[in-house]
N, C-alpha and C positions, 0 to 999 in steps of 0.2 A: 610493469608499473612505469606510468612517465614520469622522469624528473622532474621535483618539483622547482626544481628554478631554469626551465625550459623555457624560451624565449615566444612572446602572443605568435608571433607565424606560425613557429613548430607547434606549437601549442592547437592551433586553430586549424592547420594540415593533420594532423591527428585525428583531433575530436570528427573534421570533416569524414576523413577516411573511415571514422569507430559507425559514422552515420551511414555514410555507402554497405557497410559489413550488416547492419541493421537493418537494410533494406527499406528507407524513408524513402517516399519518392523524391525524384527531381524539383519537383515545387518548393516543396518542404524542406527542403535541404536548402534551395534558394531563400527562402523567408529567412529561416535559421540563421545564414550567414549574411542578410541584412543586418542583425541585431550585432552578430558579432563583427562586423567592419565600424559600424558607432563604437563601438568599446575601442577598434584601435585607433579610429581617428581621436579618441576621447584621450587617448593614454599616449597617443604622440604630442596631443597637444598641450598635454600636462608634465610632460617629458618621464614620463612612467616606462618605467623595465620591466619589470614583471606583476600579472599578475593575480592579484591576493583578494580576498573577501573582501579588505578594506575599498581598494582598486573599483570592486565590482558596486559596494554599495556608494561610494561616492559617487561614480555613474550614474547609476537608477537614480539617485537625488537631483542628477541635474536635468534629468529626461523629464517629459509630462508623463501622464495618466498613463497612457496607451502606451507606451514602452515599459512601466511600472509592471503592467500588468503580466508582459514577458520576461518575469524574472529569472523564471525556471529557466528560460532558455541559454540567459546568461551565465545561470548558473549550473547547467553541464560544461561548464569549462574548469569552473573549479572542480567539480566531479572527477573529470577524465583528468586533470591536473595528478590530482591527489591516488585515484586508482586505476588510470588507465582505462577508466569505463562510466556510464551514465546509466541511467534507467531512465529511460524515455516517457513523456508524461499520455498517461491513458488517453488513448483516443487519434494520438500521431500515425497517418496514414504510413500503410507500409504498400509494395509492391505487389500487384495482385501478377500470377509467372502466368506465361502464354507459351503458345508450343506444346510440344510433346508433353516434356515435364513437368508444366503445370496443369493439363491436362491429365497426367496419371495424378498429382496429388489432389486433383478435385475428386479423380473416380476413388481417392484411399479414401479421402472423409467420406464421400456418401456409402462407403461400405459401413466406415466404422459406425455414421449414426444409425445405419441399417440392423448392426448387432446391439443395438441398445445403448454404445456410448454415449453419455450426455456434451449436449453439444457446446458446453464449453470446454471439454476438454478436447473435442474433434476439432475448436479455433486454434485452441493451444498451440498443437502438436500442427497442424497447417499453418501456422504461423512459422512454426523452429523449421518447418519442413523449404518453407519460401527462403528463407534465410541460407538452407544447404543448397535448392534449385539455384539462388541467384550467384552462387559461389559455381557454381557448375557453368554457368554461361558467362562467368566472368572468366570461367578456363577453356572458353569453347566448347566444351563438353555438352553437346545434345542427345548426344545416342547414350541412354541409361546402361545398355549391354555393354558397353564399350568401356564402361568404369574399372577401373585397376585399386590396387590396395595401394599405390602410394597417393589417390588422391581422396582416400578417408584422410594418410596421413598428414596431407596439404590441409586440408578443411580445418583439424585437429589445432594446425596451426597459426593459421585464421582466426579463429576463434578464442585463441589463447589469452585474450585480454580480458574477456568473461568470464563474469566471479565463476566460480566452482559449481554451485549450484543450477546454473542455465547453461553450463554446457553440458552437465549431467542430462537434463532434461531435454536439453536439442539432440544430444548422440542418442540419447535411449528412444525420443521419435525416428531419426533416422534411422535405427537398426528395427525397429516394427514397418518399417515402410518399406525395407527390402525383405523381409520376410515377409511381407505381403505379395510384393514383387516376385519373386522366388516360387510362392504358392499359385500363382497366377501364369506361370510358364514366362514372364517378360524378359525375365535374366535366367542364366545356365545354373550360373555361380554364384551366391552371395560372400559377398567378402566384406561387407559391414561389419565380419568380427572381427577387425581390428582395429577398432573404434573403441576406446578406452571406456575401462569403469572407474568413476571418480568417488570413490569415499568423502561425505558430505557429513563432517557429525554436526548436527544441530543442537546447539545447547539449548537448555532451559532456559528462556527468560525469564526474570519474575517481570510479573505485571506493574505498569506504572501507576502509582497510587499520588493521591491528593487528599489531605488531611481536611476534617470539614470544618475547619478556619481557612485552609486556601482556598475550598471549593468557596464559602462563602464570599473570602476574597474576588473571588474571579465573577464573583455573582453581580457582585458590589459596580464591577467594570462596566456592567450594560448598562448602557444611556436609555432610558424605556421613555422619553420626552419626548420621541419620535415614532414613526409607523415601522420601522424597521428594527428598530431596540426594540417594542413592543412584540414583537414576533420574535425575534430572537432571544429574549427573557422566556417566552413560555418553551420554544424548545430546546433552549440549554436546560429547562428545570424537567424537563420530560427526561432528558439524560443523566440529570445530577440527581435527582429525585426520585426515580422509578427505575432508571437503569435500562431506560429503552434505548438499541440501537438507534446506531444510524439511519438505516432502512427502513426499520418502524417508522421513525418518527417522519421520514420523507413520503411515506405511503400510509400516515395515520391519514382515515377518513371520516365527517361528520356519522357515520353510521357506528363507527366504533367509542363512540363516547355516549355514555348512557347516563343521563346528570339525576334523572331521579333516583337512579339504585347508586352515583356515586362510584360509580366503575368506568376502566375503558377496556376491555375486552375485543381482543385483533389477534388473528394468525399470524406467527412470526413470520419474516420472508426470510430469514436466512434456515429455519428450521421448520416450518408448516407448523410448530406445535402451538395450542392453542395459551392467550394467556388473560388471565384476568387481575387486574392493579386495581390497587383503591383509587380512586380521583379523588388527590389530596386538594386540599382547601386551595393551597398558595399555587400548585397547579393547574386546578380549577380555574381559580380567580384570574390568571396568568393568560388563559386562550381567549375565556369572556374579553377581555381587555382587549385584547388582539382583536376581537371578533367585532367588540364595538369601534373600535375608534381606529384602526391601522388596516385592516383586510380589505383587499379590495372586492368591490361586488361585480359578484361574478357567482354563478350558479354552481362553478365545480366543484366537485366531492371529494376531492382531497383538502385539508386543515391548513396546511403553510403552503403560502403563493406566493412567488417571486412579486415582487413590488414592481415592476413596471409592463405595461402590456407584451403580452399578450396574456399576462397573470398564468403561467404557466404552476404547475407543481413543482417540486423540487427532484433532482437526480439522489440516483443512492453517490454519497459522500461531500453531502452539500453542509454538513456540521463540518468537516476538517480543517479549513481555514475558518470558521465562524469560533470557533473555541479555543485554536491556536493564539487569534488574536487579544482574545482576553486573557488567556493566559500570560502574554508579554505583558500586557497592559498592566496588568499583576503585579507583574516586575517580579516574576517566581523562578527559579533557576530550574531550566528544564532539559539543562545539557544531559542530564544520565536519567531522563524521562521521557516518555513522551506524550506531545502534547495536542493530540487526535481525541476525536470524542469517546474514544474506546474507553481512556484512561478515566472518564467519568466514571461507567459502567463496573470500572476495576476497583475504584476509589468506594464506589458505594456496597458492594459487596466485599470487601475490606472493612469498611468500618459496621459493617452489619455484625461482620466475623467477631469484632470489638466488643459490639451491647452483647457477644453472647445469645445472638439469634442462632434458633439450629440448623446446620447446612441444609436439610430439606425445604425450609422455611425459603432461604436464599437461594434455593434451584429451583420452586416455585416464579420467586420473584424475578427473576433473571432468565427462567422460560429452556432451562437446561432439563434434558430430557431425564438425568438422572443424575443423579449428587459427584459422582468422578468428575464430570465437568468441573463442578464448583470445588471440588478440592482444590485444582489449581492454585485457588486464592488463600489456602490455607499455608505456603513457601513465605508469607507475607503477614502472617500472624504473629507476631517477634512475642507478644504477650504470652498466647497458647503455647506455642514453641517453647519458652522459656519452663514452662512445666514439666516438659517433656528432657530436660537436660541431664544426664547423670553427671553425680560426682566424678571428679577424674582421682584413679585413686594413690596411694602413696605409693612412692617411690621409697624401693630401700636404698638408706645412705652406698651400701654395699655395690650398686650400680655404679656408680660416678665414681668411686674405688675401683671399678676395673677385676670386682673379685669376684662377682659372681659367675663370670663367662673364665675365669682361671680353672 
């Protein structure tokens, strides 16, 4: 972990070095340390030591729009600050390997989708795999045969500033890829086993709920005066109201909304399974709205379109800053929440669990293929739960005397 009162140089030699380990390309590593040279010209020139979220948002305030907009990037400094590491924002190019070795992990994936692996797990694990190739040609290492077990233990150590979790995940592709290797005649010896197993316990989260005076609260937040409130009123209420994902609601189409029977009836994308909602009135009334007076015209057959040309659809996770923001707007504390459109979703089947609806009813409406899903949200029924409490029973005085273990 790096110190947290490390000086912006060391601070910004770090985080660079966490990005070379990552395998960003040269460009993107260039952009990157654009944004972070403004932050130190910003904090020399405010005579700043270190620094702190305050630091970083006084910054962003005095930037325009367009550096506003990379805040994330600012903000892997307090990341790797705080834990020696970042999670890079989806989509960040990484290294595509040339040579031998990227040419063997191209021939791993096409075997793997060949056995039926789904292909995003075959990106996955080519991805952890580029991340171990590009540590090999950072050690000279081109000849795969030629690998020794002390440079699993070099990698091992490399990598040591990644949480728990993604190194488990990197080592256990690297150990399928030389027992691929191995199976394939290309190596004599595999020595991948001594690549560590990292025990990973995953606790239960309970789900983050919002009581239906905040969701109201947060409802209250959208400005619907405009074409972009108006669109974003109907699908926060598709998520606060029916508990449609994210994905749904980014790949609802005119063909899934049926106004004379009062239904919208769509295959989930994250589960195929079929589902059918009532088309509530204020829902209804919410897309009509949109439809009149805010949508741009345009023939496509998806329901929400980016407001300016080329009127595209929307990407899966295009509610997550859309709902975040109402929720500050809110002014709701969200420190031990969280505040992604999921917590809708969780909030509405929570308080269903409340009126006393039956969990079948709620795996229906949440499109769970069978009610263990929906128990989850039963961790969060403090009311239910409360029934379930036994007495705790008496204690003989005789304990706390010391006399019954005499």
């Amino acid at each position: 972990m790096v110190k947290k009162n490390v000086d912006f140089s060391s601070l910004v030699k770090g985080a660079t070095e966490l990005l070379h380990r990552l395998c960003v390309t040269d460009y993107q590593i260039e952009q990157i340390l654009l944004l972070w040279q403004k932050i130190d010209v910003f904090m020399k020139e405010k005579d700043l030591d270190e620094y702190t979220e305050e630091v970083q948002q006084r910054f962003l305030n005095s930037q325009d729009k367009t550096i506003r907009k990379k805040s994330h990037i600012a903000n892997y400094l307090l990341d790797f600050k705080e834990t020696g590491y970042f999670k890079l924002r989806p989509g960040t190019s990484k290294f595509s390997l040339t040579g031998e070795i990227g040419d063997v992990i191209l021939d791993f994936s096409a075997f793997r989708l060949s056995h039926n692996i789904s292909e995003g797990e075959v990106k996955r694990h080519k991805a952890y795999l580029i991340i171990f190739g590009n540590f090999l040609i950072s050690k000279g290492i081109q000849d795969l045969k030629s690998i020794q077990p002390i440079v699993f233990i070099d990698f091992v150590k490399y990598i040591s500033s990644f949480p728990a979790n993604l190194k488990m995940k990197i080592c256990t592709a690297v150990k399928v890829f030389f027992r691929f290797l191995l199976e394939i005649g290309m190596i004599n010896k595999n020595y991948a086993y001594v690549l560590p197993k990292f025990n990973v316990v995953k606790q239960a989260r309970l789900p983050s709920v919002y009581s239906p005076a905040e969701i109201e609260l947060i409802t209250a937040q959208i400005d619907r005066g405009n074409p972009v409130g108006k669109r974003n009123y109907a699908m926060f209420l598709l998520a606060s109201r029916l508990g449609l994902r994210d994905s749904d609601i980014c790949h609802l189409k005119k063909e899934h909304l049926f106004w004379e029977e009062e239904k919208i009836i769509f295959y989930q994308k994250k589960t195929g399974v079929k589902v059918e909602l009532p088309l509530l009135a204020d829902v209804g009334n919410s897309i009509i709205d949109y439809y009149k007076y805010a949508r741009p015209k345009t023939d496509n057959a998806f329901v929400f379109l980016r407001q300016n040309a080329p009127y595209e659809e929307f990407k899966h996770g295009c509610l997550s800053s859309l709902v975040s923001k109402y929720i500050a707007k809110a002014g709701l504390n969200k420190s031990e929440r969280s505040s992604g459109p999921h917590s809708l979703r969780h909030s509405l089947a929570t308080n269903l669990l409340e009126q006393d609806v039956p969990l079948p009813v709620i795996s229906g409406i949440l499109g769970h293929k069978n009610s263990a899903s929906t128990m989850y949200y039963l961790r969060v029924d403090k009311r239910s739960l409360s029934h379930c409490a036994l007495e705790v029973p008496t204690v003989s005085p005789l304990v706390y005397e010391r006399k019954v273990y005499e």
